[in-house]
Structure formats: structure tokens, C-alpha cells
TIMI-2910 file (N, C-alpha, C, CB; in pm, 1 decimal, decimal comma, always signed):
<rs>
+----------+----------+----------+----------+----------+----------+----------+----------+----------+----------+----------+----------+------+
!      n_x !      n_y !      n_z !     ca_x !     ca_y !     ca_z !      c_x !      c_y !      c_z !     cb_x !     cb_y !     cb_z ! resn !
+----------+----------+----------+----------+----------+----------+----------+----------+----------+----------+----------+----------+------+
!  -6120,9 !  -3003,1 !  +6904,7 !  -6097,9 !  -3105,8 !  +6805,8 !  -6232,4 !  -3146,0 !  +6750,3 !  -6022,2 !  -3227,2 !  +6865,5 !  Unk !
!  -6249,1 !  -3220,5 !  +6615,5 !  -6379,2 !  -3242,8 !  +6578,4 !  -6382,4 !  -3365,2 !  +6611,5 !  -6420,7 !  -3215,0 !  +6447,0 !  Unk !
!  -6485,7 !  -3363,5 !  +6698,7 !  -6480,7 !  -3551,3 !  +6772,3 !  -6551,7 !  -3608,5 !  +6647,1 !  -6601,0 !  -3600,3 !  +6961,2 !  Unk !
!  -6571,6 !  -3558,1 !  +6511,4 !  -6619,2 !  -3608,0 !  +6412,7 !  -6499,4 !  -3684,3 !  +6382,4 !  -6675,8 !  -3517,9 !  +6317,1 !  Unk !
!  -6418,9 !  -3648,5 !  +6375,8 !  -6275,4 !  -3733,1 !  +6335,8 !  -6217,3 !  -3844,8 !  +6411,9 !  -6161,7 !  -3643,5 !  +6336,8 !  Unk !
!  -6258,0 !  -3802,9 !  +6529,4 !  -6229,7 !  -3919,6 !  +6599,6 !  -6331,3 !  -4068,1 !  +6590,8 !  -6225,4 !  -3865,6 !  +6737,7 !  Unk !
!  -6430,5 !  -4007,8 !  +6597,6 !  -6594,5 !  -4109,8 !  +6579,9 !  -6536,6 !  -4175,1 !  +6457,9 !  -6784,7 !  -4009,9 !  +6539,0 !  Unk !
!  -6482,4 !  -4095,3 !  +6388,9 !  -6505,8 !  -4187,9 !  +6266,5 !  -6362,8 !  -4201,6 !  +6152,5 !  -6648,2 !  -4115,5 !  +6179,5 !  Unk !
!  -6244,5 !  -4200,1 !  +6268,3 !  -6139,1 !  -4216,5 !  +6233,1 !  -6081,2 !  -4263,8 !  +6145,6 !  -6109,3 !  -4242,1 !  +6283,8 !  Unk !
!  -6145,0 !  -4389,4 !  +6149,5 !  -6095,2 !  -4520,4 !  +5977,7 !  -6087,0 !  -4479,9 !  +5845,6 !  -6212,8 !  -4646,9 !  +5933,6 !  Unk !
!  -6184,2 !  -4322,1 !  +5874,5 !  -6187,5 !  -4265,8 !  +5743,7 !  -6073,5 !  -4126,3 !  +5689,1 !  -6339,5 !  -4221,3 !  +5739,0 !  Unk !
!  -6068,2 !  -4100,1 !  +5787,1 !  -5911,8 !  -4036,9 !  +5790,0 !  -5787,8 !  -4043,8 !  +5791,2 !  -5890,6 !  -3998,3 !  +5843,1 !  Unk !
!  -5765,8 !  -4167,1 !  +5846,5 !  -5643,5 !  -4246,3 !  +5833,4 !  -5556,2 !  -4206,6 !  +5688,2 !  -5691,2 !  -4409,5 !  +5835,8 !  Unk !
!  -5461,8 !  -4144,6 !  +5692,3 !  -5390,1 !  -4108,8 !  +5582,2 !  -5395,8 !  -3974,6 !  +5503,3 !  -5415,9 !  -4197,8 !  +5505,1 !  Unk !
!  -5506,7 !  -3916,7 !  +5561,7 !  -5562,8 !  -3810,1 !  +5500,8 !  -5497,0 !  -3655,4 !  +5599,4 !  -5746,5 !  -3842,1 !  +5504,5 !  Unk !
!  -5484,0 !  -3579,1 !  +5545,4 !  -5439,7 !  -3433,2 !  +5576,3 !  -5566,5 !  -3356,3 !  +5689,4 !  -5428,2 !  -3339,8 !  +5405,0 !  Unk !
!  -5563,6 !  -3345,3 !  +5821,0 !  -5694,5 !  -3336,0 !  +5878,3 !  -5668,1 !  -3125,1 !  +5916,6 !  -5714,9 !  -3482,9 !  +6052,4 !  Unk !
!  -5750,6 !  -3040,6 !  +5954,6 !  -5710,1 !  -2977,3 !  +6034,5 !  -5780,3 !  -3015,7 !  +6174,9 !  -5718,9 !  -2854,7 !  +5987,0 !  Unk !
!  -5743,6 !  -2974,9 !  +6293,3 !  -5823,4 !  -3025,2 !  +6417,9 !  -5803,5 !  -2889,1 !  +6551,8 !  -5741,4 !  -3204,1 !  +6473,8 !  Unk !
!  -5858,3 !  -2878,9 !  +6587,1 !  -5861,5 !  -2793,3 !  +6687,7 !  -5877,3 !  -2850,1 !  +6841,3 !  -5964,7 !  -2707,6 !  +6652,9 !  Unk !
!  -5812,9 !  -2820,5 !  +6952,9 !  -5805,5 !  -2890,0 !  +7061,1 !  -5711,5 !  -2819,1 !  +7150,5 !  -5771,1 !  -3023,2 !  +7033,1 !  Unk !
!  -5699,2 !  -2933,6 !  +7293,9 !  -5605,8 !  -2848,6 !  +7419,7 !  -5471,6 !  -2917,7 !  +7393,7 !  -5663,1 !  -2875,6 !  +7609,2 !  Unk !
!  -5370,6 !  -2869,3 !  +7353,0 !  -5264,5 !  -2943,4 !  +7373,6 !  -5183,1 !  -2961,1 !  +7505,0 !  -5193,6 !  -2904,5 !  +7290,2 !  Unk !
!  -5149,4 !  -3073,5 !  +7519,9 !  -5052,6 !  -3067,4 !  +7681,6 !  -4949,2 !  -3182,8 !  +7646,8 !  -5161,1 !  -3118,5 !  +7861,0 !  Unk !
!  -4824,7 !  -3167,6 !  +7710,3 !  -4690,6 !  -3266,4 !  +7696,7 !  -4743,5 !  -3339,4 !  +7838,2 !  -4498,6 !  -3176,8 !  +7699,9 !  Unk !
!  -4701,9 !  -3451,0 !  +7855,3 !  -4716,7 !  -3572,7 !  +7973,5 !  -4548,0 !  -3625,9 !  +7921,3 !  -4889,9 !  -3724,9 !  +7944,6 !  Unk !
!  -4443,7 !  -3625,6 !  +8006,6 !  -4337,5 !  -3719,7 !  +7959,6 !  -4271,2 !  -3658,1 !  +7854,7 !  -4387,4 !  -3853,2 !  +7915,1 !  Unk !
!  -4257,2 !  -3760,2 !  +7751,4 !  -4232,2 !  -3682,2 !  +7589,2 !  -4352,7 !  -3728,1 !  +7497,6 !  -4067,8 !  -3740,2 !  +7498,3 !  Unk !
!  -4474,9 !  -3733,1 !  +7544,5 !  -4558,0 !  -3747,0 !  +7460,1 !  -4664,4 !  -3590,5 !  +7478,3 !  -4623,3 !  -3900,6 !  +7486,5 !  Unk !
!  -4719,8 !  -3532,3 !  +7337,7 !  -4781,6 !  -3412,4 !  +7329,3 !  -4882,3 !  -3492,4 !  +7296,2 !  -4735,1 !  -3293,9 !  +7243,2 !  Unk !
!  -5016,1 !  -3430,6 !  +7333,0 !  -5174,8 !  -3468,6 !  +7314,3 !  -5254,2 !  -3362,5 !  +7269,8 !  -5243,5 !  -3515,1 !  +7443,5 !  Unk !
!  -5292,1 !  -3398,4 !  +7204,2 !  -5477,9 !  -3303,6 !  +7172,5 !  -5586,2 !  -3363,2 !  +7195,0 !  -5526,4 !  -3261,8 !  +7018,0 !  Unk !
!  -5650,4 !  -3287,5 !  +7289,0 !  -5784,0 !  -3320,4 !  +7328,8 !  -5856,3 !  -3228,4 !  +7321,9 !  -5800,7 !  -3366,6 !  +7440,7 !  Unk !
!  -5993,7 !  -3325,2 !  +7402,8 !  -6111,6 !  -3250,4 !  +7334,1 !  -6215,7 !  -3299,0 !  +7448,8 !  -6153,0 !  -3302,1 !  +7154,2 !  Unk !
!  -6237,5 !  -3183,6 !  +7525,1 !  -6299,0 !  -3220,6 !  +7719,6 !  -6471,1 !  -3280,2 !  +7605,4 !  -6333,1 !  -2973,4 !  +7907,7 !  Unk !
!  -6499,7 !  -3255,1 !  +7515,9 !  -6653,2 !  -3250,3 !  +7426,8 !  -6683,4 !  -3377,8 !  +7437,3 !  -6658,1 !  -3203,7 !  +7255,8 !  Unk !
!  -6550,7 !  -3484,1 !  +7396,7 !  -6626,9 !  -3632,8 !  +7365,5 !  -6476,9 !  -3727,7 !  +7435,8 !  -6673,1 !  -3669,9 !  +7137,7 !  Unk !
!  -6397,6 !  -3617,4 !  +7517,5 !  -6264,2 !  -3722,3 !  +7584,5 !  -6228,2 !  -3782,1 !  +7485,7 !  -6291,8 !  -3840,4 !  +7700,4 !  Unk !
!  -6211,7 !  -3754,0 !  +7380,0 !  -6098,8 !  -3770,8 !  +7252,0 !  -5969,1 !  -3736,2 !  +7269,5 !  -6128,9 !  -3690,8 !  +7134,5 !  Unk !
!  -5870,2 !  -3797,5 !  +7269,8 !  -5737,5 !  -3770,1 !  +7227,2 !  -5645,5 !  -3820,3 !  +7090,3 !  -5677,5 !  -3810,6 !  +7330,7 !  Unk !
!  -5588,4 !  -3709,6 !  +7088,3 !  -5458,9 !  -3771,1 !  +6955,5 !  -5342,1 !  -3728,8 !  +6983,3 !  -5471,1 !  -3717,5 !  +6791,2 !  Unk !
!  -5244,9 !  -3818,0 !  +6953,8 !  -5108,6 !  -3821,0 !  +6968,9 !  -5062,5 !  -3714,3 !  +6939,0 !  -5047,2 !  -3908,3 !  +6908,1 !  Unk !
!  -4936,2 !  -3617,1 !  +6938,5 !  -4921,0 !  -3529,4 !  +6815,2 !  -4736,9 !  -3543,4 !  +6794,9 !  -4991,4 !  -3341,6 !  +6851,3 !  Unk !
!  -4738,6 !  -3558,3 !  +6616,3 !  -4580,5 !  -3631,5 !  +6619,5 !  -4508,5 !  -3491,2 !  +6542,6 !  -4559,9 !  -3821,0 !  +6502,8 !  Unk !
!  -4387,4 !  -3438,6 !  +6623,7 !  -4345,2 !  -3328,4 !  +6562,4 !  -4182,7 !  -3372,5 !  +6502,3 !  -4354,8 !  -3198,8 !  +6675,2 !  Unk !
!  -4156,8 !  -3379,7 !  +6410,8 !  -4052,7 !  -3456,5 !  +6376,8 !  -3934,8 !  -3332,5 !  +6372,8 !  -4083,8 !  -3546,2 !  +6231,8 !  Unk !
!  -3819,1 !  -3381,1 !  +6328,1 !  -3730,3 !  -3225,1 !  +6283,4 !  -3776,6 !  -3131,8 !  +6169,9 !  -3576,1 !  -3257,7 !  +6229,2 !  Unk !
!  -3816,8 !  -3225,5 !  +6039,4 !  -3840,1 !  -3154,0 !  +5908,3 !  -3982,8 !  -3037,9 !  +5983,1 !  -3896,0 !  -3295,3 !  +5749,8 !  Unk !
!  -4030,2 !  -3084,3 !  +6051,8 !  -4168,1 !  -2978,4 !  +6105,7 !  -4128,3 !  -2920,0 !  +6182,6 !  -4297,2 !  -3024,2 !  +6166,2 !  Unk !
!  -4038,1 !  -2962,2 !  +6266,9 !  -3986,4 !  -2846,4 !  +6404,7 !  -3875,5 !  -2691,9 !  +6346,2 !  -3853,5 !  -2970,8 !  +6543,0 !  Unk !
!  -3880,7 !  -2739,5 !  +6210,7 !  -3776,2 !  -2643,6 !  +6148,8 !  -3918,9 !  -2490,2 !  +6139,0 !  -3689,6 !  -2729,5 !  +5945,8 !  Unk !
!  -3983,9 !  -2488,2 !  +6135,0 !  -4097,7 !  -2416,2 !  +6102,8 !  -4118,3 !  -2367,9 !  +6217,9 !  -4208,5 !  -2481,8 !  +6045,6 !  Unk !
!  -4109,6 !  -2229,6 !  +6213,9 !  -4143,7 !  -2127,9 !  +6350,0 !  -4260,7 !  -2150,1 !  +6429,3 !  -4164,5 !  -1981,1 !  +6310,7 !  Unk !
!  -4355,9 !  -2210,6 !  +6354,4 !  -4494,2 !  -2209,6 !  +6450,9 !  -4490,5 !  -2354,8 !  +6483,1 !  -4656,5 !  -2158,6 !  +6371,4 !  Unk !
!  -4444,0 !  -2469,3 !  +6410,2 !  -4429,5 !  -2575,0 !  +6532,7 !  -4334,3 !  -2587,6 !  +6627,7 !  -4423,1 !  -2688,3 !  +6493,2 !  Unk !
!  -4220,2 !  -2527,9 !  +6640,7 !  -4114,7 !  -2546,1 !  +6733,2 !  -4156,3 !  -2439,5 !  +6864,1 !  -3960,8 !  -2511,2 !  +6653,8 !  Unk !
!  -4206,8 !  -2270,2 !  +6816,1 !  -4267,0 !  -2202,6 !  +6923,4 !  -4382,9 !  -2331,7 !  +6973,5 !  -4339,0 !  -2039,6 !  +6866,3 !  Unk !
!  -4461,4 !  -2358,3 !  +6875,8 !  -4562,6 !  -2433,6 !  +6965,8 !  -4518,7 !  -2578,4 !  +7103,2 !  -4659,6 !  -2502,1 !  +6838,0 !  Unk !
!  -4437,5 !  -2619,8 !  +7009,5 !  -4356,0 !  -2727,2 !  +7086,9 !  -4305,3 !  -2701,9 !  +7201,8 !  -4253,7 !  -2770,0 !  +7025,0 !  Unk !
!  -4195,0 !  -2585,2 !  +7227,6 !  -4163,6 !  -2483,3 !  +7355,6 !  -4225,8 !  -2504,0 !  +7404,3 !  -4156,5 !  -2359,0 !  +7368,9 !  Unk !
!  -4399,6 !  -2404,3 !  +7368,1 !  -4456,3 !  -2335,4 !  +7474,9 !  -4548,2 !  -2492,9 !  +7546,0 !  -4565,4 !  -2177,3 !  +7408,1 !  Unk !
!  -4569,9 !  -2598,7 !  +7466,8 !  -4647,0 !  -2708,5 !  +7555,3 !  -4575,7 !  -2814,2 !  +7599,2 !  -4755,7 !  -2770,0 !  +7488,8 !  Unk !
!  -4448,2 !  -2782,6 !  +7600,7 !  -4325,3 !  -2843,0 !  +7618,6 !  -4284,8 !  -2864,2 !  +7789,2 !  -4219,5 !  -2747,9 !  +7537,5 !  Unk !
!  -4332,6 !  -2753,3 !  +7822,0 !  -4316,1 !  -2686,0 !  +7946,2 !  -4406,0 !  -2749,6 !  +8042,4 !  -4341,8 !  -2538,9 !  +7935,7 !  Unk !
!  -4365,6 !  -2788,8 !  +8137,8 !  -4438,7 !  -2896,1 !  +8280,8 !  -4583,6 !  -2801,0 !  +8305,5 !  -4307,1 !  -2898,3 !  +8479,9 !  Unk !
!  -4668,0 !  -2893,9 !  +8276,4 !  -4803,6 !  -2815,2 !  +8293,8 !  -4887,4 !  -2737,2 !  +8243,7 !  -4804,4 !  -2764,7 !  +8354,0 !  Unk !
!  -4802,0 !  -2665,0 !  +8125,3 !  -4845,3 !  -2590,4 !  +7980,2 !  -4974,2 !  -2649,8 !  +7919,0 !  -4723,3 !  -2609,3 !  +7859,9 !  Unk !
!  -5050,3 !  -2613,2 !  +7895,3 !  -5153,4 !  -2616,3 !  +7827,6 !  -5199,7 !  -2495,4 !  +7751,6 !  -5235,9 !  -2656,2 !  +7903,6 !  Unk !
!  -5213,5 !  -2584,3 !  +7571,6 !  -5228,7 !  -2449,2 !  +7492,9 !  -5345,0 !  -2490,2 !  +7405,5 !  -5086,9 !  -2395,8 !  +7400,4 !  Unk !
!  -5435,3 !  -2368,3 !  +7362,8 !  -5554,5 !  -2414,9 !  +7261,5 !  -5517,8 !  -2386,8 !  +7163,4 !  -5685,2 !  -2366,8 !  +7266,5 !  Unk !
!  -5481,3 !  -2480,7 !  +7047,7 !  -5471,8 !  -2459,2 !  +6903,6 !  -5494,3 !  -2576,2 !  +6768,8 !  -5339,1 !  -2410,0 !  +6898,2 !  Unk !
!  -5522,7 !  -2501,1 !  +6690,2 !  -5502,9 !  -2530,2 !  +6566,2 !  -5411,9 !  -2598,9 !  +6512,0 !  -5500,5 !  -2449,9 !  +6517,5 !  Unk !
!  -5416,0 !  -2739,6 !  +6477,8 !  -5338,1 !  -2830,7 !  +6443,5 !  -5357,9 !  -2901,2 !  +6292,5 !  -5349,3 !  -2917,0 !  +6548,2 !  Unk !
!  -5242,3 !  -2862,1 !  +6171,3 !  -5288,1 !  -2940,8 !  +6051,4 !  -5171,7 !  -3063,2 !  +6040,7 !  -5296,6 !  -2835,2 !  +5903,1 !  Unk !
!  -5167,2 !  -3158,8 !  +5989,4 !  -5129,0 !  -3236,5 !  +5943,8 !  -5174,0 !  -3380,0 !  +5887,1 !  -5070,5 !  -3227,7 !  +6000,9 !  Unk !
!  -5127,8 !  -3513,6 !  +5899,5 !  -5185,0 !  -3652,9 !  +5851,6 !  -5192,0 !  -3680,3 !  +5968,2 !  -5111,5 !  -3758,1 !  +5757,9 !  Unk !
!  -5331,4 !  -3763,2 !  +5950,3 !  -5424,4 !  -3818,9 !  +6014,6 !  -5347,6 !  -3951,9 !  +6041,8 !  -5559,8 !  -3822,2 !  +5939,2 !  Unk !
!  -5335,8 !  -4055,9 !  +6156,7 !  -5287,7 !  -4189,2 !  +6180,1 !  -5274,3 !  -4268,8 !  +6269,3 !  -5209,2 !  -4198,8 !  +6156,9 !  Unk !
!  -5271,2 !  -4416,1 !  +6183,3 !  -5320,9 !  -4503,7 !  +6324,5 !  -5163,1 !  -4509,5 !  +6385,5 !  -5408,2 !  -4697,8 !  +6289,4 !  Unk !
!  -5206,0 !  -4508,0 !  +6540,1 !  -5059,3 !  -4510,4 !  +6601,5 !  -5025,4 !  -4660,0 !  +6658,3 !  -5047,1 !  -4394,6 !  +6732,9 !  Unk !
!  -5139,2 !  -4712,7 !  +6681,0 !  -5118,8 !  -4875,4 !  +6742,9 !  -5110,5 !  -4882,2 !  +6861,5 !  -5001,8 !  -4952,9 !  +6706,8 !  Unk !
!  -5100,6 !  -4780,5 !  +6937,8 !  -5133,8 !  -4738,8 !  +7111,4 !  -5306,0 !  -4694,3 !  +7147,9 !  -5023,4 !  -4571,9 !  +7157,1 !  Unk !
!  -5291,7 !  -4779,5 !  +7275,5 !  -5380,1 !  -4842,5 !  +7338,5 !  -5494,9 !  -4718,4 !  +7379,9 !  -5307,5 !  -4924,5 !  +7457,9 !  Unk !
!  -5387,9 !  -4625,6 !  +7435,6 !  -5404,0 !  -4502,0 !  +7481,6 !  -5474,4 !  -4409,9 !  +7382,4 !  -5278,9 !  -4453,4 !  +7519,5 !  Unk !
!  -5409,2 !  -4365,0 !  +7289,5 !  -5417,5 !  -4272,5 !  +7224,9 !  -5400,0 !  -4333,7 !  +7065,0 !  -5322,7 !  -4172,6 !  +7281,0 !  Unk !
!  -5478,7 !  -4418,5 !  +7013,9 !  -5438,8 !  -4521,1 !  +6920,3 !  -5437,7 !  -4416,2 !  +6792,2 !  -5550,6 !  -4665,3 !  +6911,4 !  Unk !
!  -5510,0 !  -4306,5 !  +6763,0 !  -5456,5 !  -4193,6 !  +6655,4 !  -5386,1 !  -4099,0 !  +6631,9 !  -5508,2 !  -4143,8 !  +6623,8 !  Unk !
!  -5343,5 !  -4044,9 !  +6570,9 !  -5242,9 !  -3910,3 !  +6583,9 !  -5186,1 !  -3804,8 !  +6463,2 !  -5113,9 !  -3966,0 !  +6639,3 !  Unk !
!  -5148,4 !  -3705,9 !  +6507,6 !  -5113,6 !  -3671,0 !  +6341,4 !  -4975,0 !  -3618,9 !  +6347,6 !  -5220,5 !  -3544,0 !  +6261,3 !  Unk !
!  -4920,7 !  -3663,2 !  +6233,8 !  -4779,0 !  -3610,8 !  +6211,6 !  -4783,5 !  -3412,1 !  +6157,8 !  -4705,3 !  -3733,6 !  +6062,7 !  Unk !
!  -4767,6 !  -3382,6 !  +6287,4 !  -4762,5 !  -3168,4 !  +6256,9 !  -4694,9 !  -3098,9 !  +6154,5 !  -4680,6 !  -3075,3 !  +6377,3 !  Unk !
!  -4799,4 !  -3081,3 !  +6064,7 !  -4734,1 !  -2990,5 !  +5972,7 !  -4702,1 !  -2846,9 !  +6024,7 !  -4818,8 !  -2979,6 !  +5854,6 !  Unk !
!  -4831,9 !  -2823,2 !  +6057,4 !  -4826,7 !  -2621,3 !  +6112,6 !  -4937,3 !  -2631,3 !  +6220,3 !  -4894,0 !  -2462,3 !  +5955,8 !  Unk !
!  -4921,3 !  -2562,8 !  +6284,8 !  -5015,7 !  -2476,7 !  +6397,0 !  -5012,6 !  -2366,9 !  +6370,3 !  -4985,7 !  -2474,3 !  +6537,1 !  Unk !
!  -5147,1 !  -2297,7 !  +6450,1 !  -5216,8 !  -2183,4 !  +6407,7 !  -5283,8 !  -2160,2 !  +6557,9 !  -5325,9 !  -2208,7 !  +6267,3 !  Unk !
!  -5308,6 !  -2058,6 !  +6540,8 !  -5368,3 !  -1987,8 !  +6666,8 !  -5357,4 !  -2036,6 !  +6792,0 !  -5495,6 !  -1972,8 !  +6658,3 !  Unk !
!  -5216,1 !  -2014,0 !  +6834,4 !  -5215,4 !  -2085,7 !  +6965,5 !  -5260,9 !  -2007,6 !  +7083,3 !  -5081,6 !  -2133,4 !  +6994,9 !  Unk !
!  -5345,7 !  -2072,7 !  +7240,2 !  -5380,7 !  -1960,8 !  +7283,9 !  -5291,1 !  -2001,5 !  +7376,6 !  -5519,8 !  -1917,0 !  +7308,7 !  Unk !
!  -5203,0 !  -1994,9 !  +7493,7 !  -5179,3 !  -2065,8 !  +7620,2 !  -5275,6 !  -2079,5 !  +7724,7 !  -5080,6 !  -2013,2 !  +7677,2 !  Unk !
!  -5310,9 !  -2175,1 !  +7809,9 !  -5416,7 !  -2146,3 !  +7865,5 !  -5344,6 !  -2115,7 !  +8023,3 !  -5532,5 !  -2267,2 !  +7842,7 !  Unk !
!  -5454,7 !  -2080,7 !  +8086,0 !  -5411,9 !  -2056,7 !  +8293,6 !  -5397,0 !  -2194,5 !  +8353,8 !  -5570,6 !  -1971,6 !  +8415,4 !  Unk !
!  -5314,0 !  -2190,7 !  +8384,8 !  -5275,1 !  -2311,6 !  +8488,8 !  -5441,4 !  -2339,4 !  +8538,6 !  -5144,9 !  -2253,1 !  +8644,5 !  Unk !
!  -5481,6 !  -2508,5 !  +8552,1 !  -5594,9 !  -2527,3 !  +8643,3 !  -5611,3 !  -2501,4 !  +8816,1 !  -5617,8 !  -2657,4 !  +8620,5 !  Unk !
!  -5713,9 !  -2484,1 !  +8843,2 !  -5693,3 !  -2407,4 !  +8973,0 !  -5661,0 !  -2524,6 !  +9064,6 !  -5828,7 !  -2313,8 !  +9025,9 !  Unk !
!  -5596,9 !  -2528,6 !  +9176,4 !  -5543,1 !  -2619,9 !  +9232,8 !  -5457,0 !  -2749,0 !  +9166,4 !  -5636,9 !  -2651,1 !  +9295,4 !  Unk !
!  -5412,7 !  -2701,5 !  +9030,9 !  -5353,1 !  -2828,7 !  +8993,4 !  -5209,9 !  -2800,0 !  +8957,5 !  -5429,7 !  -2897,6 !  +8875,5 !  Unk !
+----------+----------+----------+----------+----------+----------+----------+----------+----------+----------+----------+----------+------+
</rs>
């Protein structure tokens, strides 16, 4: 992810970002991070986006208990109002997803 976006978020807010990062599901919430500056963003996949082959495969595959995948994430940039993860972007498309190896002992 570009922790440029995150640093300096206020300015993206509303805007179309692309971002690169680890995605992982916790619950029913999906995240992108970024181990560089411990940045996270929400990621909101609605139906009109899940209709699209590369967000719904993507959704599946980090969907899955423990899944972790590296990819390419475009959509709008936004404030979410959580404490946690107070930005996020509503998923247009993904791109280059990699899956990653389970962490060792985890």
C-alpha cells in the first residue's frame, strides 16, 4: 500500500486511489495492509462490485480463515468513522492477486 495515502489521507478522501497491500478477512471485515508503516484500510465489496470476476474470485480467495493475499486494489478512497481502521475503499477491481503461505506457526 502507499503509506503515502495513508500519511496523508484527508487528501484522498473521495478520490479514486489504486493501492497495493496484504489483504486478510478477520470476522466479516477484509483489510489491506501494509507491514512498511502498519497502515490499514477497510475494504468495502458491495454486490454491484462482487458481480465482477476479479472481485468476487478475490473475495473467495481472502474470504477463507487465514487467507492472506497480495494485491492490487482500485477504488474510492474513504473516511469510515472507525477507530480501527478509520479509512477504506469501496472495490472497484483487483489486479494481481498473489495468495500468500500460511505464517509459520500461525
Amino acid at each position: 500500500m502507499s503509506c503515502s495515502v495513508v500519511g496523508t489521507a484527508q487528501r484522498y478522501v473521495g478520490t479514486t486511489v489504486t493501492v497495493r497491500g496484504v489483504a486478510s478477512t478477520e470476522g466479516k471485515v477484509t483489510t489491506l495492509s501494509d507491514t512498511q508503516c502498519a497502515a490499514s484500510l477497510s475494504l468495502s465489496m458491495d454486490d454491484n462490485a462482487s458481480k465482477k470476476r476479479d472481485v468476487s474470485a478475490f473475495r473467495r480467495t481472502v474470504g477463507e480463515k487465514g487467507v492472506k493475499a497480495d494485491a492490487t486494489v482500485f477504488g474510492r478512497f474513504k473516511a469510515t468513522g472507525d477507530a480501527k481502521a478509520p479509512y477504506g475503499i469501496d472495490v472497484y477491481s483487483v489486479r494481481d492477486v498473489n495468495e500468500l503461505p500460511a505464517a509459520e506457526g500461525g
